[in-house]
C-alpha positions in Angstrom: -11.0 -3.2 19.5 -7.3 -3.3 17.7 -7.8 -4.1 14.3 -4.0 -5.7 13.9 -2.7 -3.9 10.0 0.5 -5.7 8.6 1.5 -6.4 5.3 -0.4 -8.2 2.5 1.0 -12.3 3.3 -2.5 -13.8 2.1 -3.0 -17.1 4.2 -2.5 -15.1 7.4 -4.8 -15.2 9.8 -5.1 -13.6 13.7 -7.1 -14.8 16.5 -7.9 -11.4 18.1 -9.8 -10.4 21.1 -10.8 -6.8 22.4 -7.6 -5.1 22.8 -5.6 -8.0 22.3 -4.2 -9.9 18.7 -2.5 -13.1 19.1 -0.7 -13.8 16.1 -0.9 -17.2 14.7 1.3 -19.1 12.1 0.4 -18.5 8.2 -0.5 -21.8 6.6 -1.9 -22.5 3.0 -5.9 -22.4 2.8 -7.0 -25.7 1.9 -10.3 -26.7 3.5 -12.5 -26.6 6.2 -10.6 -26.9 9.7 -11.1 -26.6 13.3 -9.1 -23.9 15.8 -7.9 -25.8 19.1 -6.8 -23.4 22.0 -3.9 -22.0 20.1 -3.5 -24.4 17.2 -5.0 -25.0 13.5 -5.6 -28.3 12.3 -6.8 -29.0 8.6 -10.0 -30.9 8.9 -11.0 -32.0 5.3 -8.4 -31.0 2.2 -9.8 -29.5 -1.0 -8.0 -27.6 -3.5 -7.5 -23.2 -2.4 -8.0 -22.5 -5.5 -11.0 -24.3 -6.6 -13.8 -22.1 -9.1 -16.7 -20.6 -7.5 -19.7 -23.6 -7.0 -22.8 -22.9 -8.6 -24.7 -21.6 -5.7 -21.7 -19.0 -4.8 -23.8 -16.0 -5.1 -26.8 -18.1 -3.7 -24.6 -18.8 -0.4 -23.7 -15.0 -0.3 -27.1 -14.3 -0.2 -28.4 -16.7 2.7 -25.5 -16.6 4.9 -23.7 -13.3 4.6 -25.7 -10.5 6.4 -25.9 -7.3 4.1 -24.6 -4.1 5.8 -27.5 -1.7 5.9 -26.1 0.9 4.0 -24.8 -1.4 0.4 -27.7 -0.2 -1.5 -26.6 4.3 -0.5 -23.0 3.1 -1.1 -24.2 1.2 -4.5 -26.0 4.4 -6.1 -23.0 6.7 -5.0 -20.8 4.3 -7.0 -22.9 4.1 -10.0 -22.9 7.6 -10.1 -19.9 7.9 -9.9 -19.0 5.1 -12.4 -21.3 7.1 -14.8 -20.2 10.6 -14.3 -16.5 9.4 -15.6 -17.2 6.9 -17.6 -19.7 9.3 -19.8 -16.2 12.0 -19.4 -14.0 8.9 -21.1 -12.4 8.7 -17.9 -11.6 4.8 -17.1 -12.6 3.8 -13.7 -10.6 1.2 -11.4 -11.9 -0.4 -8.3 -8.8 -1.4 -5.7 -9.6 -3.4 -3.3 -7.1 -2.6 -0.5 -6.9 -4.3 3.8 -7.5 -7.2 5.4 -11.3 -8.6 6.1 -12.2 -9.7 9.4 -14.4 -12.6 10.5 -16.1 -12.1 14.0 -16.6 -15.5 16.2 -19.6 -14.0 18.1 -22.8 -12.5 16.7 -21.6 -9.1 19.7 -18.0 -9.3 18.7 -15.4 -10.0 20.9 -13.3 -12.3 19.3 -12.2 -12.2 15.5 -10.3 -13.8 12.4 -8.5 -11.3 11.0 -6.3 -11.1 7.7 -3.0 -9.8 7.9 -2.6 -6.0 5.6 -1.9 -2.5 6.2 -2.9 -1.3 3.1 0.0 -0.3 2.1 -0.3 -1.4 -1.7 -4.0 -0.6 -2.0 -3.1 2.9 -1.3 -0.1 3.4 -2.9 -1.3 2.1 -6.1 -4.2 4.5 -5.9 -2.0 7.3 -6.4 -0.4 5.8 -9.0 -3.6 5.0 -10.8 -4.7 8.5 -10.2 -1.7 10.0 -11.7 -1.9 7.6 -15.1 -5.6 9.3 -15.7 -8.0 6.7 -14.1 -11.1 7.2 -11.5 -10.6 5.8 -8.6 -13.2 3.6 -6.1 -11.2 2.5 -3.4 -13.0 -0.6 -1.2 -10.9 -0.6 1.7 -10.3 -1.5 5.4 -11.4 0.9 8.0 -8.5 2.5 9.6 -6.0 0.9 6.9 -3.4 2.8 4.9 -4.8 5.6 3.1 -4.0 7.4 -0.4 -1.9 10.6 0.3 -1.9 10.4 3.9 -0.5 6.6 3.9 2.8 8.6 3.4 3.1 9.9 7.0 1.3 6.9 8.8 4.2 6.4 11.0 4.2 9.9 12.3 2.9 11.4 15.5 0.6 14.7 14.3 1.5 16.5 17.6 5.3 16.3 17.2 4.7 17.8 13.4 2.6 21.1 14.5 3.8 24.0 15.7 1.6 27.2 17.2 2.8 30.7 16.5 1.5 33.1 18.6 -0.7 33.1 21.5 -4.4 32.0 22.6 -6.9 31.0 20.4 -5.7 33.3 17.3 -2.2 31.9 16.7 -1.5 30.4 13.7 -0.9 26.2 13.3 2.4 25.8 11.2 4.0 22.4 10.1 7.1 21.5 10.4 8.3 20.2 7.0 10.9 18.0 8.4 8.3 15.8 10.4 6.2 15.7 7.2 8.7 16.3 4.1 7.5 17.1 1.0 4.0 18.0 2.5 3.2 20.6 0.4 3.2 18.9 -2.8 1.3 15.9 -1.5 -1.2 18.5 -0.3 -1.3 20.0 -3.9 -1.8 16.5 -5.6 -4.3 15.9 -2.7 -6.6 18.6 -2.7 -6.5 18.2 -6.9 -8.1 15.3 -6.7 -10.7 15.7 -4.1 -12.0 18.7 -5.8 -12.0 17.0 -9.1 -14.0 14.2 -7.5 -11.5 11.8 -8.8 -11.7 9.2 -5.6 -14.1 7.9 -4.1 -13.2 5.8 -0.8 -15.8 3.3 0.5 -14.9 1.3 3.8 -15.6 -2.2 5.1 -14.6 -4.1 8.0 -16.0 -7.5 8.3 -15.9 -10.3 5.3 -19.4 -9.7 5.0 -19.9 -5.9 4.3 -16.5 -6.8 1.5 -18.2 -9.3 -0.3 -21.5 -7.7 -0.4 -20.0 -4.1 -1.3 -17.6 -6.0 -3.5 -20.9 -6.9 -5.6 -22.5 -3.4 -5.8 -19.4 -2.3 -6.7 -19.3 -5.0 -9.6 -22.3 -3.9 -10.8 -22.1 -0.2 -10.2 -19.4 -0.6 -12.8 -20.8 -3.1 -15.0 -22.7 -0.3 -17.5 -19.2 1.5 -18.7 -17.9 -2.0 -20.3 -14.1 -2.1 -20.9 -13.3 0.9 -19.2 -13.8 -0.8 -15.7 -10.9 -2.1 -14.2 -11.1 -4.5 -11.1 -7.8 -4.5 -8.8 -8.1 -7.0 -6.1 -5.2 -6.5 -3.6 -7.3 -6.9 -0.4 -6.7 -9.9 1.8 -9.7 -11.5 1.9 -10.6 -14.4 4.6 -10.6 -18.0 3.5 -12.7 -19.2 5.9 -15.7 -18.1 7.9 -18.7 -18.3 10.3 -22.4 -18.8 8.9 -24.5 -15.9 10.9 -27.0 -19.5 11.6 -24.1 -20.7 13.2 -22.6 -18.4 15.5 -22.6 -17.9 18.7 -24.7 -14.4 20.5 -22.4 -13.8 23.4 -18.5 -13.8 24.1 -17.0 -17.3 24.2 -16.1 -18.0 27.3 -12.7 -19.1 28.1 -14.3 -20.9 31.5 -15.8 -23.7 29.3 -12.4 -25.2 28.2 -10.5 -25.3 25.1 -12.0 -23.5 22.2 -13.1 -25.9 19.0 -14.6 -24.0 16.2 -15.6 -25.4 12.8 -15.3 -22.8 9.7 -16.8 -23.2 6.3 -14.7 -22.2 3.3 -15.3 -18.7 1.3 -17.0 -18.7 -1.9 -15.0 -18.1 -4.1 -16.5 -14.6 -5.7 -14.1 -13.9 -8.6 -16.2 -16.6 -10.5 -19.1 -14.7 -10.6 -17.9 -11.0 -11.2 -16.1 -12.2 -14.0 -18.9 -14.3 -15.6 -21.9 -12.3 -14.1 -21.4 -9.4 -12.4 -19.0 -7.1 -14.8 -18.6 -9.5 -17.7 -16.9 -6.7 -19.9 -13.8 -5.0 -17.5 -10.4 -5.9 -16.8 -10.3 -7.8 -14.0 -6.6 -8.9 -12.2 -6.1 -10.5 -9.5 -3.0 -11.1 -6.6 -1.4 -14.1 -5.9 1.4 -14.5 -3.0 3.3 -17.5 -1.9 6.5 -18.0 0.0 7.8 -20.6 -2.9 9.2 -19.4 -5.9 8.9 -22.6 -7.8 5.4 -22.7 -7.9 4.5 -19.0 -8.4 3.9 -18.9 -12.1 2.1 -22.2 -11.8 -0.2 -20.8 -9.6 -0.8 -17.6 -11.5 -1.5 -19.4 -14.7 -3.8 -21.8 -12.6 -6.0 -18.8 -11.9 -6.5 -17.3 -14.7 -7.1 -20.8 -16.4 -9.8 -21.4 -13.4 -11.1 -17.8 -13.4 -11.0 -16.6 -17.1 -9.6 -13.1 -15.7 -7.1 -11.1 -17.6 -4.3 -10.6 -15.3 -2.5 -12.1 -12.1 0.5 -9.9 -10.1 2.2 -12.4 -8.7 4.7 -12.1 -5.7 7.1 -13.9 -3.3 6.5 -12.5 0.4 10.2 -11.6 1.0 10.4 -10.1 -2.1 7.3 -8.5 -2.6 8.3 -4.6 -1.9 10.4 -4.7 -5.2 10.1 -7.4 -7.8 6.6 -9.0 -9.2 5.4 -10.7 -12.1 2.1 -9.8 -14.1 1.1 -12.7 -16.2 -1.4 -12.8 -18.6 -3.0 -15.3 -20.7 -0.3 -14.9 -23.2 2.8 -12.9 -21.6 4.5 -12.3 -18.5 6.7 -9.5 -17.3 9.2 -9.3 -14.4 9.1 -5.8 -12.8 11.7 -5.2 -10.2 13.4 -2.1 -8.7 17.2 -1.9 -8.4 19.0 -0.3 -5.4 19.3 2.6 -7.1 15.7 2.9 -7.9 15.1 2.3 -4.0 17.3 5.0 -3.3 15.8 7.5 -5.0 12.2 6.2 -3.6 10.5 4.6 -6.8 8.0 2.4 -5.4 7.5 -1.3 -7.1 3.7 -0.2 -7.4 4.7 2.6 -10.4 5.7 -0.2 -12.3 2.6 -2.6 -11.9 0.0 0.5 -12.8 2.2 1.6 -15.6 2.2 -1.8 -17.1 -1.6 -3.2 -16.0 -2.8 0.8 -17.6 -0.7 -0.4 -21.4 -2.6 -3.8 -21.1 -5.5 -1.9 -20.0 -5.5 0.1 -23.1 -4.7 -3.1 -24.9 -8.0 -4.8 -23.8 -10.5 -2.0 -24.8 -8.8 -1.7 -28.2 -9.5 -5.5 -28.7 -13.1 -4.7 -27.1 -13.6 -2.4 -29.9 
């Protein structure tokens, strides 16, 4: 199956079949709505951004299937969680891909949300280099830390064999993969410092559910928990009650699906889950007039501590992190560009001073 990996745009969804994704328009998720052949139509309206209802974690429970292994990837993240946070050492949880949402209970056909990673994994680094831990949720087969830096490169065309048989030496040509050796460096410091910890999820439902553990894994190290939600995360979704067992089959007509809406789960990891870490949060539209009205909504709604906020065309080098009191306008100039400063620096090195703001004020 191709999992389709494109940049973070949020409302984006993809019809996708084995070996095949059909791209579909983006549109703003705002209820409940039914897929017809090749088109969306919005069945009943109700606000995106609505709070959590009361029987969110109820309805995770009952209709999201938990993955067989969240309790093994649970204790490796509490101990993980406690080995740094006993060191001083804050820990951060970036949430980083697209969730998919499978229309069969044997999966051929899927929703999937539109990411490569790409900021999940680049902020990891940066996050590493300012100090923290790092737990990074992400998307099977999405962009990685370290190795996200060469994603467009074919392996083959970079290695070179000296020598002959099954004694000769592998060499790398630096040119295919500049500046390898100091990536390697950073890389290997980090692994054997035990410093990141990657955890993988595919579907909506192994996210949320891992999502969860992860809350709580962190929960016991207070203010030095930091929650980084920069997956794109399905708005709508499938009951397991509801779903078909076998392929849909294209003989029986025109396809009508009804999807219920996401729980919203911010609500309860802010309230319940981790009620003591920095929590922020991403919000992307394609209108710049109603960016900061959104951001201020959420946090207003959510009771978080910070929103990035970001225009699609302009999201690569200019964001706004707003807080309940502030906001600052991080942007990279062409000169920054040239020399390869990426916007992502700037967010870490202002969401780590805010960071250290909150646990002062946590005392």
């Amino acid at each position: 199956m191709n999992d389709p990996v494109t940049d973070k745009v949020g409302g984006g969804v993809e019809l996708a079949t084995c070996g095949t994704n059909v791209s579909q328009d983006a549109f703003v998720s705002t209820g409940p709505f039914q897929i017809e052949g090749p088109k969306f139509r919005q069945t009943h309206m109700a606000s995106g951004d609505a709070p959590a209802s009361p029987t969110a974690e109820g309805r995770l429970a009952k209709e999201f299937a938990a993955p067989s292994h969240v309790e093994a990837e649970k204790a490796l993240m509490a101990e993980f969680a406690q080995r740094h946070g006993s060191a001083g050492r804050r820990v951060v949880l970036i949430t980083s891909g697209g969730t998919k949402v499978p229309l069969e209970s044997r999966t051929v056909r899927f929703l999937d949300n539109f990411s490569s990673g790409r900021r999940g994994a680049s902020s990891a680094e940066y996050f590493l280099d300012s100090g923290y831990a790092v737990i990074f949720l992400h998307r099977h087969r999405s962009l990685y830390p370290y190795t996200r830096l060469y994603s467009g490169v074919n392996l083959m065309d970079a290695l070179q064999m000296e020598g002959e048989g099954e004694s000769g030496r592998v060499l790398v040509d630096q040119q295919v993969l500049p500046n390898i050796g100091a990536v390697l460096k950073r890389y290997r410091a980090v692994k054997e410092a035990g410093l990141l910890l990657p955890v993988e999820f595919s579907t909506l439902s192994e996210y949320l559910h891992l999502l969860k553990a992860a809350a709580q894994a962190l929960s016991p190290i207070g203010s030095r928990a930091m929650f980084y939600l920069a997956a794109a995360v399905s708005d709508f979704y499938i009951p397991a009650s509801e779903m078909p067992e076998h392929k849909i089959q294209s003989s029986n007509g025109p396809l009508q699906i009804s999807m219920k809406m996401v729980p919203k789960m911010l609500s309860p990891l802010v309230k319940d889950w981790a009620p003591q870490a920095f929590v922020i949060s991403f919000k992307l539209e394609t209108d710049t007039s109603i960016l900061l009205e959104r951001a201020r909504r959420a946090l207003d709604i959510y009771r978080h501590q910070a929103v990035v906020a970001n225009v699609l065309d302009t999201r690569r080098n200019y964001v706004v992190v707003v807080t309940c009191n502030t906001q600052a306008e991080l942007a990279l100039t062409e000169e920054d560009a040239g020399r390869g400063v990426e916007i992502e620096e700037r967010i870490i090195s202002n969401l780590s001073a805010a960071h250290s703001d909150f646990i002062a004020q946590q005392g």
